[in-house]
C-alpha positions as CSV (number, residue, x, y, z in Angstrom):
1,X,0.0,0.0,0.0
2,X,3.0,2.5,0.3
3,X,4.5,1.4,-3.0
4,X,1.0,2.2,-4.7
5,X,0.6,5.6,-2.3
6,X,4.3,6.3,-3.5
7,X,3.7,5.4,-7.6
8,X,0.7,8.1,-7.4
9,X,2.4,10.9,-6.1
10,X,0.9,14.4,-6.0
11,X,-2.4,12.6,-7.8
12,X,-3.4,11.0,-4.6
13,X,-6.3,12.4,-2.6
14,X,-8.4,11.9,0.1
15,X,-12.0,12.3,-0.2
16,X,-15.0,12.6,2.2
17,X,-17.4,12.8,0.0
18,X,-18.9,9.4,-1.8
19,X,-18.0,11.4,-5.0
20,X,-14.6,10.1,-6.3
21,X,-13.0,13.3,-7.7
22,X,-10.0,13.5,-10.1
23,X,-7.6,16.3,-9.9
24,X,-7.3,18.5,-13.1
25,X,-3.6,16.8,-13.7
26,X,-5.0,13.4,-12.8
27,X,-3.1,10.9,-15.2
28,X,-4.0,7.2,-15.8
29,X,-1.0,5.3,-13.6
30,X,-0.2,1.6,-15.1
31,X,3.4,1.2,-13.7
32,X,4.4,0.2,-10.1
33,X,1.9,-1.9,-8.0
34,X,-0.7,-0.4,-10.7
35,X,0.9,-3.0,-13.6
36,X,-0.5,-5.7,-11.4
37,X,-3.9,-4.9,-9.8
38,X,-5.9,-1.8,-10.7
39,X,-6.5,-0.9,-6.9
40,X,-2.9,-1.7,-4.8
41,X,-3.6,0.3,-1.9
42,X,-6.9,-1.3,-1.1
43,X,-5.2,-4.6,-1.5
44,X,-2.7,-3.5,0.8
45,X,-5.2,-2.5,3.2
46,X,-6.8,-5.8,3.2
47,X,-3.7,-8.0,3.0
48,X,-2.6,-6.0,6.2
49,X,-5.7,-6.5,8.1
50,X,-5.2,-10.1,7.2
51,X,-2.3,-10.0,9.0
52,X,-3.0,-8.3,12.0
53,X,-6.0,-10.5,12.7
54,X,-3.7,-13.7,12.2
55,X,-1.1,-12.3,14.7
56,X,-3.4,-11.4,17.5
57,X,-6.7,-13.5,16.5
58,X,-8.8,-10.9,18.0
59,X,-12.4,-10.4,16.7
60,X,-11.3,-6.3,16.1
61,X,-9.1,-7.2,13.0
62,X,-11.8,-9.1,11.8
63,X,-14.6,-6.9,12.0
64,X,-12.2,-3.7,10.4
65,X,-11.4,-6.3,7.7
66,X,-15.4,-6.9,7.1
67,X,-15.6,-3.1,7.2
68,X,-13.3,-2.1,4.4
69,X,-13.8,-5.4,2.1
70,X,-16.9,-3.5,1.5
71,X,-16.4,0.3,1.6
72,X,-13.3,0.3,-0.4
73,X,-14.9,-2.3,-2.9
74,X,-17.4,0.4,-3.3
75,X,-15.8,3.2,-3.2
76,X,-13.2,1.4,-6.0
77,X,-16.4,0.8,-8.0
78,X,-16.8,4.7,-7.9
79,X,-13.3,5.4,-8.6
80,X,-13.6,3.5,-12.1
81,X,-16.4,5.0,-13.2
82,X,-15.0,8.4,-12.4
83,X,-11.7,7.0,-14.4
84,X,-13.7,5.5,-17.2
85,X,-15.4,9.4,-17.6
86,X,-11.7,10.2,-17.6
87,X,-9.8,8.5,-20.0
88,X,-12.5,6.8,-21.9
89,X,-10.5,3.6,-24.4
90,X,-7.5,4.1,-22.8
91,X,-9.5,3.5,-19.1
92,X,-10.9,0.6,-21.2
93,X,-7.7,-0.9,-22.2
94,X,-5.9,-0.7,-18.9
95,X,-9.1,-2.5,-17.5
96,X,-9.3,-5.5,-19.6
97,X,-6.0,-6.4,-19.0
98,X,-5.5,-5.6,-15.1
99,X,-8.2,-6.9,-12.7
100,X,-9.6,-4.7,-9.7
101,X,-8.0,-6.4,-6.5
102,X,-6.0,-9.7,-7.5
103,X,-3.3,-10.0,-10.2
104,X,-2.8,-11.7,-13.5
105,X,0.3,-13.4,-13.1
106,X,0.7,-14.4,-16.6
107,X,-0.1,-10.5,-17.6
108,X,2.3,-8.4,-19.9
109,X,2.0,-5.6,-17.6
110,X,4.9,-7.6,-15.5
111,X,7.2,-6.3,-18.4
112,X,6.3,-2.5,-17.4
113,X,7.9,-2.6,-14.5
């Protein structure tokens, strides 16, 4: 999740709104963590969580684990449409060949980095 917070730089923002706003030098990223999953940080997140609650097997982890599987799905579901408004084929292309929260192994985005 640092890596992906890193590879956005000055694009990354935090929003309280459930809008999912793009800054007006907003880019589309496809290197870094971004060759291999479309939403890194979230991942991160997750994969972190995962790890907490296997360390201390406490039901806390679990339940902020629940939490964000579903607010940061959904606010990642916002986040592409906002993208897709964006960038339009290219959003289209980067899509179809990166999924949302897993990678491809066998993907040629593995070349880009």
């Amino acid at each position: 999740m640092f890596w992906a917070r890193w590879v956005l730089g000055v694009m990354y923002g935090v929003s309280t709104t459930s809008a999912a706003p793009l800054k007006a030098e907003h880019r589309l990223i496809e290197q870094g963590p971004y060759a291999f999953v479309r939403h890194p940080m979230y991942l991160g997140y997750w994969l972190m969580l995962a790890g907490v609650m296997l360390v201390y097997r406490t039901w806390t982890p679990l339940i902020l684990l629940t939490m964000t599987l579903a607010s940061f799905s959904h606010r990642a579901q916002r986040e592409e449409i906002a993208l897709a408004e964006r960038f339009g084929e290219k959003w289209k292309a980067y899509a179809d060949s990166t999924l949302m929260f897993l990678p491809r192994w066998k993907n040629k985005a593995r070349e880009n980095l």
